[in-house]
C-alpha positions as CSV (number, residue, x, y, z in Angstrom):
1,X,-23.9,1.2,7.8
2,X,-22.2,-1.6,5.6
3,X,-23.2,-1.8,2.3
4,X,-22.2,-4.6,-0.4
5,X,-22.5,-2.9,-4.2
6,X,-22.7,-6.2,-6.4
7,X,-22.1,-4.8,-9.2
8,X,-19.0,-2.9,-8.6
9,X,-17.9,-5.9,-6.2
10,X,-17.7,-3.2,-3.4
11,X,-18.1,-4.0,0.3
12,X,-18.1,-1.0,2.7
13,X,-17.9,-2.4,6.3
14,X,-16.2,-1.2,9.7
15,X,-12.9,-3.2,10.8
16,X,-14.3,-5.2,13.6
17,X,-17.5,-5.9,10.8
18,X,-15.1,-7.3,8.1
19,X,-13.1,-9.3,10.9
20,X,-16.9,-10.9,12.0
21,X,-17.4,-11.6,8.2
22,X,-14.6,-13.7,8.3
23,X,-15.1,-15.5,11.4
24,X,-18.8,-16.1,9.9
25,X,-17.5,-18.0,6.9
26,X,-14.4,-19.7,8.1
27,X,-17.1,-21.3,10.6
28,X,-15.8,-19.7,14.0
29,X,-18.9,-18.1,14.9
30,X,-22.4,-18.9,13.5
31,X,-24.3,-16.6,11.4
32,X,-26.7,-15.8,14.4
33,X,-23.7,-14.2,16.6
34,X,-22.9,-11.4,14.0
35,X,-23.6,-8.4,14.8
36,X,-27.9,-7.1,13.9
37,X,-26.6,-4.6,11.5
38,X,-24.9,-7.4,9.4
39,X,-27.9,-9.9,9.1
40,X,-30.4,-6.7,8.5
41,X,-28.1,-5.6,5.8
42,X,-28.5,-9.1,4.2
43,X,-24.9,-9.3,4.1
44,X,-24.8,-13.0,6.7
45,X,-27.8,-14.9,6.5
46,X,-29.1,-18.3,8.3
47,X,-27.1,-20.0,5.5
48,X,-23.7,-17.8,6.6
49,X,-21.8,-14.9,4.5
50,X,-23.4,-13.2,1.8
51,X,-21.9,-15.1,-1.0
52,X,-20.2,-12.5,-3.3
53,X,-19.1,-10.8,0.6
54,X,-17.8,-13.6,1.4
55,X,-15.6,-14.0,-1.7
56,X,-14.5,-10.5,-0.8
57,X,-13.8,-10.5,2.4
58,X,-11.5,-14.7,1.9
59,X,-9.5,-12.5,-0.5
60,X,-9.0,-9.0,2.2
61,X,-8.8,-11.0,5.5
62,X,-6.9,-14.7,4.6
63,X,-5.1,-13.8,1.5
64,X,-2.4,-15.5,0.1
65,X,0.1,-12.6,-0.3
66,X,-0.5,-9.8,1.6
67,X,0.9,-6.1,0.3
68,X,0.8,-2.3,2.2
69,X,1.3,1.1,0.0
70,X,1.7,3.8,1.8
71,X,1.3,7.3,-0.4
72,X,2.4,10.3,1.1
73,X,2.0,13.9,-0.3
74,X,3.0,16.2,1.7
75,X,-0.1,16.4,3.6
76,X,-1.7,13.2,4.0
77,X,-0.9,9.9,4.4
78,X,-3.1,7.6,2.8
79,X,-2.8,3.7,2.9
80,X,-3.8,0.6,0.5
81,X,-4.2,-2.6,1.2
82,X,-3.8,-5.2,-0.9
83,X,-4.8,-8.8,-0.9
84,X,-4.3,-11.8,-3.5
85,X,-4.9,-15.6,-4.1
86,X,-3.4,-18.3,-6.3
87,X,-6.3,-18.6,-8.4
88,X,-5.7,-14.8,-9.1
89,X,-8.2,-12.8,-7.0
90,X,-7.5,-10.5,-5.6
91,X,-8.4,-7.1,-3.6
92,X,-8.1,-3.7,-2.7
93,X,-8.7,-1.9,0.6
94,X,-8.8,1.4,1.6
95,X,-10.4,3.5,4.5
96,X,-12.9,6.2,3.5
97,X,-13.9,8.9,5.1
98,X,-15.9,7.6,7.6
99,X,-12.8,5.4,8.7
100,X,-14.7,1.9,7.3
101,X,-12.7,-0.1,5.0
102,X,-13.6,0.1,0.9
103,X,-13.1,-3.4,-0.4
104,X,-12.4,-3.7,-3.9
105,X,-12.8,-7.1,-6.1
106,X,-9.6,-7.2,-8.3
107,X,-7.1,-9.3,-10.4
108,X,-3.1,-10.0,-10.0
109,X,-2.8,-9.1,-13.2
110,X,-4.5,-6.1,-13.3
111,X,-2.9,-4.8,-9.9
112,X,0.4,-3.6,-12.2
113,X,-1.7,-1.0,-13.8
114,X,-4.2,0.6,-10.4
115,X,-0.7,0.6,-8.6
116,X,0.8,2.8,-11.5
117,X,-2.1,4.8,-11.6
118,X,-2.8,5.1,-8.0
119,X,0.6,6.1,-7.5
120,X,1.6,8.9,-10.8
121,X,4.2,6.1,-12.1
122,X,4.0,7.5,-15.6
123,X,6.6,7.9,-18.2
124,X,7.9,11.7,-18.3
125,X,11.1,13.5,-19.5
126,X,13.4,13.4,-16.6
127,X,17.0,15.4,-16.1
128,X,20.0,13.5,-17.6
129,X,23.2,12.1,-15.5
130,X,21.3,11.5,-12.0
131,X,23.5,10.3,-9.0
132,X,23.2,9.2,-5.7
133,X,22.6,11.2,-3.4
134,X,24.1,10.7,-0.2
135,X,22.3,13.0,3.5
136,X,20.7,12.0,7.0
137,X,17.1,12.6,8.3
138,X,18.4,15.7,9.9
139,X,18.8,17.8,6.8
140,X,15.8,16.4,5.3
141,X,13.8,16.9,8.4
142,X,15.4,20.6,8.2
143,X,14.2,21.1,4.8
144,X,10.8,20.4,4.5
145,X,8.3,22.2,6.2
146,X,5.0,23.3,6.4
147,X,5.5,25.9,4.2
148,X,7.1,24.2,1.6
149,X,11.0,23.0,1.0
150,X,13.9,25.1,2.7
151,X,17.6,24.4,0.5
152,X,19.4,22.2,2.3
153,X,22.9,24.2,0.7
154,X,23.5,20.5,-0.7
155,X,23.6,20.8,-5.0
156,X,22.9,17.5,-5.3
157,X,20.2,17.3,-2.8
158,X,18.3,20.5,-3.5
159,X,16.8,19.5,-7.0
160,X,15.6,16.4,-5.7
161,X,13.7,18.1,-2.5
162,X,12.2,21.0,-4.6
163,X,11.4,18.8,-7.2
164,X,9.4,16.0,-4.6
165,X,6.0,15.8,-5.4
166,X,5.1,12.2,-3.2
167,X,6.9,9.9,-1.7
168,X,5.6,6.0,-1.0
169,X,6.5,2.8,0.6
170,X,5.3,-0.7,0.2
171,X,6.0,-3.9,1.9
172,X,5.0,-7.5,1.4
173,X,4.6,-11.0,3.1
174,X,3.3,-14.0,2.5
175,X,0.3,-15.4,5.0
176,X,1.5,-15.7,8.8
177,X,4.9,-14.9,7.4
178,X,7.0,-11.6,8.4
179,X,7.6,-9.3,5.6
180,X,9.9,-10.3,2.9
181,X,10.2,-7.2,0.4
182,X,9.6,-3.6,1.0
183,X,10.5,-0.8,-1.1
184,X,10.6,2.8,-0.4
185,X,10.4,5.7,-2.9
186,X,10.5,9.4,-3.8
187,X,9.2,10.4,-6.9
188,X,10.8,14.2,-7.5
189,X,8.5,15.2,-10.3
190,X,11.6,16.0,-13.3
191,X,14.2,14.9,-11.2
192,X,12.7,11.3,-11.4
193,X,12.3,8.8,-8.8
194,X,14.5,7.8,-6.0
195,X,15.0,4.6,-4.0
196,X,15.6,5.6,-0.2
197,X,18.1,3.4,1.6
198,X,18.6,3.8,5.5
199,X,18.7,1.9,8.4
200,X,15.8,1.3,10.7
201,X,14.8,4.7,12.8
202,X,12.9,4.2,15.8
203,X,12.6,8.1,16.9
204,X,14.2,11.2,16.1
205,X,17.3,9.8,15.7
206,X,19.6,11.1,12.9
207,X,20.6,8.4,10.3
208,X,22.2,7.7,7.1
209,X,20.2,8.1,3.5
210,X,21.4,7.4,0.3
211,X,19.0,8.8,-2.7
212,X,19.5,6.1,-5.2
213,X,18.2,7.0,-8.6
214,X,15.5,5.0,-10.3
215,X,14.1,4.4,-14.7
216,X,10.7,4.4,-14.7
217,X,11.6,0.2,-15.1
218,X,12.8,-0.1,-12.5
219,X,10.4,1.6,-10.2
220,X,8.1,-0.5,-11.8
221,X,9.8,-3.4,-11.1
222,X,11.1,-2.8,-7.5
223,X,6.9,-2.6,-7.1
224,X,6.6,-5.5,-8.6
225,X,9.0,-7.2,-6.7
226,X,7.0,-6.2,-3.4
227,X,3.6,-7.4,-4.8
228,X,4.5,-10.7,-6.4
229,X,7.0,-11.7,-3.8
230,X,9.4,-13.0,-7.0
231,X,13.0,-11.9,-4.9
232,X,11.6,-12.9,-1.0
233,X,14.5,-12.4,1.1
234,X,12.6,-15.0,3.5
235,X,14.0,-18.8,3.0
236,X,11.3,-20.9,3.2
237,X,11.4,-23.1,6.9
């Protein structure tokens, strides 16, 4: 059922119960066509949204700037959605395990630090002298398996495979805008982190990767880049 915790600034709401949220307060709907389980939650009233839902759900559904993270590791694939305003609101949304989405009140400005956390970005000693690392998707695809990382035969490679420990991707856009910045990254535990460079892959098909290596700056900053929208390869119409 949804629930709205007010003092966390927590809503827990299906999908197509968010998306009705929104239509409620941006006036496309009245508050007596949502759905019984909204209204007997308290969440849309005669009046319309919930107030503190409907700060929530402005922030998650219409946002400004609108970021995905993607964390992969090694087993699951888990996604974060992430939603901010001018003003500086901002939110976080995940799917729990009932499949509803978890929205989270935030800040811009606190988004730096729950993205560092939420994805191990901390400072650790890392191995000296890293280079790029040139492959393809076949010898990667090749070396991990389920049951753990088979040597590629590649020196340079090899460290970096045994050493991965989660990989992530996140792109960004502004409202009703295609996506303008995206970054995707392997962090290899000692070995450090690693920008991955290749062209698009629709299938199976073998392609290029180059391994580029990555401070803990400048992971920080190619993030940052994503979130804030500050380099937007986009020109504006």
């Amino acid at each position: 059922m949804p629930k709205l915790d007010e003092t966390f600034l927590q809503l827990t709401v299906g999908y197509d119960d968010l998306i009705k949220l929104a239509e409620v307060h941006a006036g496309r709907i009245t508050p007596g066509d949502a759905p019984t389980r909204l209204r007997q939650e308290g969440l849309v009233t005669p009046a319309g949204v919930h107030p503190t839902a409907a700060s929530l759900v402005e922030v998650a559904v219409g946002p400004a700037r609108s970021i995905v993270v993607e964390r992969f590791d090694g087993a699951t694939l888990k996604p974060m959605f992430i939603g901010w305003m001018p003003d500086g609101r901002a939110t976080t949304s995940t799917p729990d395990a009932e499949g509803a989405v978890v929205v989270t009140a935030t800040e811009l400005t606190l988004l730096r630090d729950q993205l560092r956390q939420w994805l191990a970005i901390f400072d650790r000693e890392v191995v000296a002298d890293r280079a790029t690392v040139g492959t393809n998707t076949t010898v990667i695809d090749a070396a991990m398996t389920l049951d753990g990382v088979d040597p590629s035969g590649d020196p340079q490679l090899d460290p970096i495979l045994e050493g991965w420990r989660l990989a992530w991707r996140a792109t960004g856009n502004l409202a009703e805008r295609a996506v303008d910045a995206s970054v995707t990254v392997v962090d290899a535990g000692s070995q450090g982190w690693y920008r991955v460079e290749h062209a698009p892959r629709t299938g199976d098909e073998e392609v290029e990767v180059t391994l580029v290596p990555l401070t803990l700056d400048e992971v920080v900053a190619a993030l940052g880049d994503v979130v804030t929208g500050r380099r937007s390869q986009v020109a504006d119409d």
